[in-house]
N, C-alpha and C positions, 0 to 999 in steps of 0.2 A: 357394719363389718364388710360389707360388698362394697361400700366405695373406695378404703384401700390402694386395693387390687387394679383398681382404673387408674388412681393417682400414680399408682409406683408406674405403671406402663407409661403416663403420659409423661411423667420425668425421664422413662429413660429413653421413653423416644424424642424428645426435646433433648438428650444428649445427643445422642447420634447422630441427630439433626446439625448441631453447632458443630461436632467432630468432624461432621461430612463438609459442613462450610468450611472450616479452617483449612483441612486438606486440599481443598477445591481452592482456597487462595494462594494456598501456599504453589499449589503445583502451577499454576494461569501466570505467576511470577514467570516472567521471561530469564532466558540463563544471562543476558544483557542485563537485568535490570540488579539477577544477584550480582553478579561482576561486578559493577559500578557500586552496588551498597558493600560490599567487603572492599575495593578500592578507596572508596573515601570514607572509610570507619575514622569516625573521629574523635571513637569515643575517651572521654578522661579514665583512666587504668588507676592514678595515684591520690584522688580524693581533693588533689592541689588545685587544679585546672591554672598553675601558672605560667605557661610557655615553660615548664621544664619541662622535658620527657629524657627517660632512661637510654642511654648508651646502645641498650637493645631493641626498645621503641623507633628512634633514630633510624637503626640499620633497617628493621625489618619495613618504615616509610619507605626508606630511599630507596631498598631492594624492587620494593614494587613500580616505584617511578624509573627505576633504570629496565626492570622486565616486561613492564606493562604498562607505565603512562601513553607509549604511544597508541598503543590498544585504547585504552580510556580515552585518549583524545578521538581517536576512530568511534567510538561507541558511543558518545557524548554528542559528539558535531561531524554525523558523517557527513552531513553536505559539505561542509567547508575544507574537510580532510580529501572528501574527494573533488571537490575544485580545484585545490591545490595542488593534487599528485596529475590530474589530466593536464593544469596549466604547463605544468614541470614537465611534462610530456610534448604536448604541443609546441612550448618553445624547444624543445631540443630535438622537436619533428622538424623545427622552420627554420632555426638555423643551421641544420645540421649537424649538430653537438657541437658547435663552436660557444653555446653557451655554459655549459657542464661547469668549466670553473667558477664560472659568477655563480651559481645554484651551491657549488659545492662551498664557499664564501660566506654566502648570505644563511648557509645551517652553519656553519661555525658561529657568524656571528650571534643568529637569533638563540642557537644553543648557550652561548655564553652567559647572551644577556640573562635567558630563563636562570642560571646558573648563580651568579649573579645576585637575580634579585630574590631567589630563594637562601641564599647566603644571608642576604639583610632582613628579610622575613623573618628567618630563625633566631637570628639574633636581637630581634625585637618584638617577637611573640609576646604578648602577651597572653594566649591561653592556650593548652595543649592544640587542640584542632589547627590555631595558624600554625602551633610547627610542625604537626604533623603534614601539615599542607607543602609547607617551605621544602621539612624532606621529599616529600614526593616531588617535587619542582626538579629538587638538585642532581635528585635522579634523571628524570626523565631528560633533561640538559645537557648533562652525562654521556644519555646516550645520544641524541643529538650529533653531541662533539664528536663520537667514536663511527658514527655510521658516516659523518662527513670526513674521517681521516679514513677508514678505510674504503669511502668512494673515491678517494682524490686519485688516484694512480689512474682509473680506468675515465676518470672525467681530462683526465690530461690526454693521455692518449685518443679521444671521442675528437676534442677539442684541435689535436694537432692534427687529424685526418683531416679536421672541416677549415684549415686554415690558419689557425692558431701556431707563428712562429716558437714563441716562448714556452708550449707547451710541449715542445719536444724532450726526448730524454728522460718520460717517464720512468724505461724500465730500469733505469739506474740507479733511482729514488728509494728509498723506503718512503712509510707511509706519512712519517711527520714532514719530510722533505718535498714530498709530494704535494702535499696541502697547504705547504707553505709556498711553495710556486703556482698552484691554483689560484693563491690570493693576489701573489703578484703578477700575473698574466690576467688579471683581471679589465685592466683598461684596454688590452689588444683585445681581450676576447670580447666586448662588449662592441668595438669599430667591427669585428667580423663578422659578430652575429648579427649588428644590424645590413651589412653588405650582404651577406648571404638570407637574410629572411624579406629584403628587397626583392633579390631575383628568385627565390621562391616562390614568393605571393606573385609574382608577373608571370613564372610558369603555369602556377596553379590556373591560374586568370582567363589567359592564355594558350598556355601550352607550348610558348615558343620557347627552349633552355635558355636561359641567358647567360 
């Protein structure tokens, strides 16, 4: 009859035990790492797992690739997100924002492409997870497109201070027109930026203006 009483204690302190681990993992979870598992939930919702997903499945992918893939891409691969934002930096330190158009060019383009090939993913999914991927893609592409039409006006403008002929007359433009003259001032901007990131590096070098 007295050993019981020890058993039932050593059960429940072996509970509280495991309660106290679970907690303790749950909370050591970085708010990054929940981010990233609620970001790329992939999980099957219809029992099918065939590259369908619902109308509303769809929206709420893409919603997260258009509010938050560039986050995800920051949170995933920050070294590379941030090699790219300093490079973006430092060219448009060295040629004096004569580069802005071709920058503002090359995210339409790479936005597209993502766009693109989340369009063919979708449509050749074969299990829910690749289309939930696709939509996130087409999102995140999305906005891409939308952050390079609404940089185009102030990249035109950067660009014609540092040189850039054809990039005058920004303020005239809305924002599609803008960005479509970014792409076409793209071959002057790329002769000025290399002129002006010449006599940069000689001033730097040096010190003499050129």
């Amino acid at each position: 009859m007295s050993v019981q009483p020890v058993q039932s204690e050593i059960y429940t302190r072996t509970q509280l035990e495991t309660s106290y681990n679970n907690e303790e993992t749950n909370t050591d979870e970085s708010i990054f790492d929940k981010f990233t598992d609620w970001y790329n939930d992939n999980e099957c919702t219809d029992n099918a797992d065939n590259g369908k997903i619902g109308v509303d499945e769809f929206a709420e992918e893409y919603a997260k690739g258009l509010f938050c893939g560039i986050i995800d891409t920051a949170v995933e691969h920050p070294i590379l997100t941030g090699l790219t934002i300093a490079g973006g930096v430092a060219a448009t330190i060295l040629t004096g924002g004569a580069i802005a158009p071709v920058l503002i060019g090359a995210g339409v383009l790479g936005s597209g492409i993502s766009i693109g090939k989340g369009v063919y993913d979708y449509a050749t999914a074969e299990s829910d997870a690749e289309a939930k991927n696709a939509a996130r893609q087409m999102g995140t592409g999305t906005t891409g497109i939308l952050l390079s039409v609404f940089g185009a006006k102030s990249a035109l403008k950067s660009a014609n201070i540092a040189g850039v002929k054809s990039a005058a007359g920004a303020q005239d433009m809305n924002a599609i027109q803008a960005t479509a003259q970014c792409i076409k001032s793209i071959p002057e901007a790329l002769q000025v930026s290399a002129t002006n990131a010449k006599g940069n590096l000689v001033t730097f070098a040096t010190g003499i203006v050129q």
